[in-house]
C-alpha positions as CSV (number, residue, x, y, z in Angstrom):
1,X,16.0,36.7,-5.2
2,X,14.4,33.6,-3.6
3,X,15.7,33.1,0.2
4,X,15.4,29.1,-0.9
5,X,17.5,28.1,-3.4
6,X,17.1,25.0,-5.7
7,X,18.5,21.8,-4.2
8,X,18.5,18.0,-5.3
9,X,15.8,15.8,-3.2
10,X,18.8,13.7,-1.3
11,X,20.5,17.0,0.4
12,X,16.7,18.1,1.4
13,X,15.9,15.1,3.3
14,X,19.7,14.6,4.6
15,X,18.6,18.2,6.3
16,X,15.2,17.2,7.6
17,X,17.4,14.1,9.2
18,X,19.8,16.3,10.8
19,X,16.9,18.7,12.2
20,X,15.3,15.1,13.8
21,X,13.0,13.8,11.3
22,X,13.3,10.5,11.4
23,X,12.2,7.7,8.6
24,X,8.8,6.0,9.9
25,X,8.4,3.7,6.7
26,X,8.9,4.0,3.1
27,X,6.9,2.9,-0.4
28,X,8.5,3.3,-3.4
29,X,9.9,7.1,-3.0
30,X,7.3,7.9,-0.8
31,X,9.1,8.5,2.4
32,X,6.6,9.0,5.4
33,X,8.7,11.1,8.2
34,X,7.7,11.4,11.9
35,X,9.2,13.9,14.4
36,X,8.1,14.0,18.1
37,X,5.4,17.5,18.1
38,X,4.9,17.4,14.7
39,X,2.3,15.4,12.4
40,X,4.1,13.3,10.0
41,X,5.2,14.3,6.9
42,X,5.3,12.6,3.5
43,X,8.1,13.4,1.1
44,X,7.6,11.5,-1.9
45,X,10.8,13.3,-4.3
46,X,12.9,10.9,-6.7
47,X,16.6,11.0,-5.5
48,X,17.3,12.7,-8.8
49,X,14.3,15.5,-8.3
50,X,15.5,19.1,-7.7
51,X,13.3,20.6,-5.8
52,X,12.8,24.3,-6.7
53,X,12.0,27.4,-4.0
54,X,8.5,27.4,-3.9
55,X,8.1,23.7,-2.8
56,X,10.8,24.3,-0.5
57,X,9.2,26.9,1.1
58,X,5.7,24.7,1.5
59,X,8.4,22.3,3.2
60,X,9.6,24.4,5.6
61,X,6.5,25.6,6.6
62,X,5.9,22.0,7.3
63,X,8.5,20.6,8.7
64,X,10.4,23.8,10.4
65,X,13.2,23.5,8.0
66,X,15.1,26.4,7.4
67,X,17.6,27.7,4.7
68,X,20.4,27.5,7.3
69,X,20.0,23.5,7.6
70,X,20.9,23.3,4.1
């Protein structure tokens, strides 16, 4: 079994808020996110999207979100 289970879009970037993302601008429901020691980050999911384990894990290895944060 997967270490990253599937989650809706909303509940991802709620946990890349609480980790200290922060929303730099936005188009549409690309979302560009900026974090101080990191280069941005785009995350461009629908609110309805469920994002499955594989692109959670490309994510994380992005962003330095972990399966606790969810």
């Amino acid at each position: 079994m997967s270490r990253w289970p599937a989650t809706k879009a909303p509940r991802v970037l709620a946990a890349l808020l609480r980790i200290g993302w922060t929303i730099k601008r936005q188009s549409g429901s690309h979302r560009t996110l900026q974090r101080l020691g990191w280069p941005d980050f785009v995350f461009a999911f629908h609110d309805g999207d469920e994002i499955g384990p594989r692109m959670l894990a490309r994510i994380a290895k992005h962003t330095g979100l972990s399966a606790d944060d969810l």
